[in-house]
C-alpha positions as CSV (number, residue, x, y, z in Angstrom):
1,X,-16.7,-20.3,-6.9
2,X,-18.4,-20.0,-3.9
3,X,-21.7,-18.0,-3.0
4,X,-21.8,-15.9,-0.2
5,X,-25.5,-14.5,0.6
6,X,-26.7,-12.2,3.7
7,X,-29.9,-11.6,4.9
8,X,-31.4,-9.6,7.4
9,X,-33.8,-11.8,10.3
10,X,-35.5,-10.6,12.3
11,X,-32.7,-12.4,14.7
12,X,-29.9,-10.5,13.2
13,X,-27.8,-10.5,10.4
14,X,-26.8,-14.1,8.4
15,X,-23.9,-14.7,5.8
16,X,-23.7,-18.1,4.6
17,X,-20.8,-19.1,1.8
18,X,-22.6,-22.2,-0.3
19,X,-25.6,-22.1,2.0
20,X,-23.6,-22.7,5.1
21,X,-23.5,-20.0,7.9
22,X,-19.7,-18.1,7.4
23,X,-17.7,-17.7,10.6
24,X,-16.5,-14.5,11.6
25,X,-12.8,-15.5,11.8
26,X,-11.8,-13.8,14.4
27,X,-9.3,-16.1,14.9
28,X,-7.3,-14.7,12.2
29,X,-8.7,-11.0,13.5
30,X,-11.2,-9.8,15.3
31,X,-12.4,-6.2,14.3
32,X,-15.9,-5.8,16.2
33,X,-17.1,-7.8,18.8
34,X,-20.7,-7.2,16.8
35,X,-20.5,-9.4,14.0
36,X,-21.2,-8.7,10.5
37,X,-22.5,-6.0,9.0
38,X,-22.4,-4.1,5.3
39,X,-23.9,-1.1,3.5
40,X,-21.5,1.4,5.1
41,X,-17.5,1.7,6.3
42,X,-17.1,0.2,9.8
43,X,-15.4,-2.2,12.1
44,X,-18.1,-4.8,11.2
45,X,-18.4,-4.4,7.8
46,X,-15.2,-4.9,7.3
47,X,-15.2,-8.2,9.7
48,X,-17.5,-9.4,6.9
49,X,-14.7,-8.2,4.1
50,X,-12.3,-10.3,6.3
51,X,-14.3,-13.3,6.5
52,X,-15.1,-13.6,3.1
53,X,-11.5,-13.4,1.9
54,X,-10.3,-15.8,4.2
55,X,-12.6,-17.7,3.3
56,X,-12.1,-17.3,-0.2
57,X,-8.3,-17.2,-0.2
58,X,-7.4,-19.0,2.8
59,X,-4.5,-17.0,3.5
60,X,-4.5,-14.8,6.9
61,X,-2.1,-12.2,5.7
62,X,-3.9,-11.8,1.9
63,X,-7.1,-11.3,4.2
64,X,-6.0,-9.1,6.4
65,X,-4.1,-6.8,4.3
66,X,-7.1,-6.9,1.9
67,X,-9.7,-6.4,4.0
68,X,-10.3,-2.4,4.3
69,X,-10.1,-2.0,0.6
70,X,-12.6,-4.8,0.3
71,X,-15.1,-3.4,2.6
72,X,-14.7,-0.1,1.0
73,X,-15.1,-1.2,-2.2
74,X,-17.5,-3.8,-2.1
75,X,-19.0,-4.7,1.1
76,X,-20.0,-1.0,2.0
77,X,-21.2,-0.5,-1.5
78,X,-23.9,-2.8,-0.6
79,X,-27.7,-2.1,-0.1
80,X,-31.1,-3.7,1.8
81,X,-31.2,-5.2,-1.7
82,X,-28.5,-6.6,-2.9
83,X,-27.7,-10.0,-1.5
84,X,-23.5,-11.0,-1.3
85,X,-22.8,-12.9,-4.4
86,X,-21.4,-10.7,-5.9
87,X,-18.7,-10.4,-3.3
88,X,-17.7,-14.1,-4.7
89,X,-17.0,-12.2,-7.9
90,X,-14.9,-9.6,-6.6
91,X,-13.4,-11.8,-3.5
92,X,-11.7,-13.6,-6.8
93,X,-9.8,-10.2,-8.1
94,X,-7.4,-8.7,-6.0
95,X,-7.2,-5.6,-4.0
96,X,-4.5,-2.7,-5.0
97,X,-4.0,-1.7,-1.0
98,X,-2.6,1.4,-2.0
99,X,-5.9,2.1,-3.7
100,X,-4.4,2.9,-7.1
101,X,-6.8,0.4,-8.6
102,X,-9.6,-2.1,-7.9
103,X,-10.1,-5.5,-9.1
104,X,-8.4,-5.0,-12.0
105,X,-7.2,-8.2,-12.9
106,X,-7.5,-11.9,-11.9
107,X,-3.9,-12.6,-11.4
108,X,-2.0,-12.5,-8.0
């Protein structure tokens, strides 16, 4: 399982996955032209919800379609002080798009 970690520098945000800087993917969407972002519901944070699926899942579609309901539940969840790996965790359990249930089991 990977480790994604973001920190704050005082030349902007940085996400790595395994130590190595995370694309944005905007190749498989592009939802801000900003970059990442998390701690709140936006087009940014939820680039960083896309991003880390797709790069946990490599599947455009899973990503895409999972990507709100990640942000929402995770990545705007997040504070100042909480660093990303747990979104390795929860990248792992699916997303109920419909929103009847979160991460509720490992399958897919």
């Amino acid at each position: 399982m990977k480790t994604y970690e973001g920190q704050r520098t005082i030349d902007g945000l940085v996400v790595t996955a395994d130590g190595r800087p995370l694309d944005e993917h905007y190749e498989v969407k592009r939802l801000t032209r900003y970059g990442f972002e998390w701690s709140y519901e936006g087009e940014s944070p939820q680039q960083l919800a896309l991003a880390i699926l797709y790069d946990h899942l490599g599947d455009k579609e899973r990503a895409v379609a999972l990507s709100e309901p990640f942000m929402k539940a995770v990545v705007a969840n997040l504070t100042a002080d909480d660093i990303l790996a747990i979104a390795a965790y929860t990248a792992s359990r699916p997303v109920d798009p419909t929103g009847r249930r979160e991460f509720a089991s490992a399958g897919r």
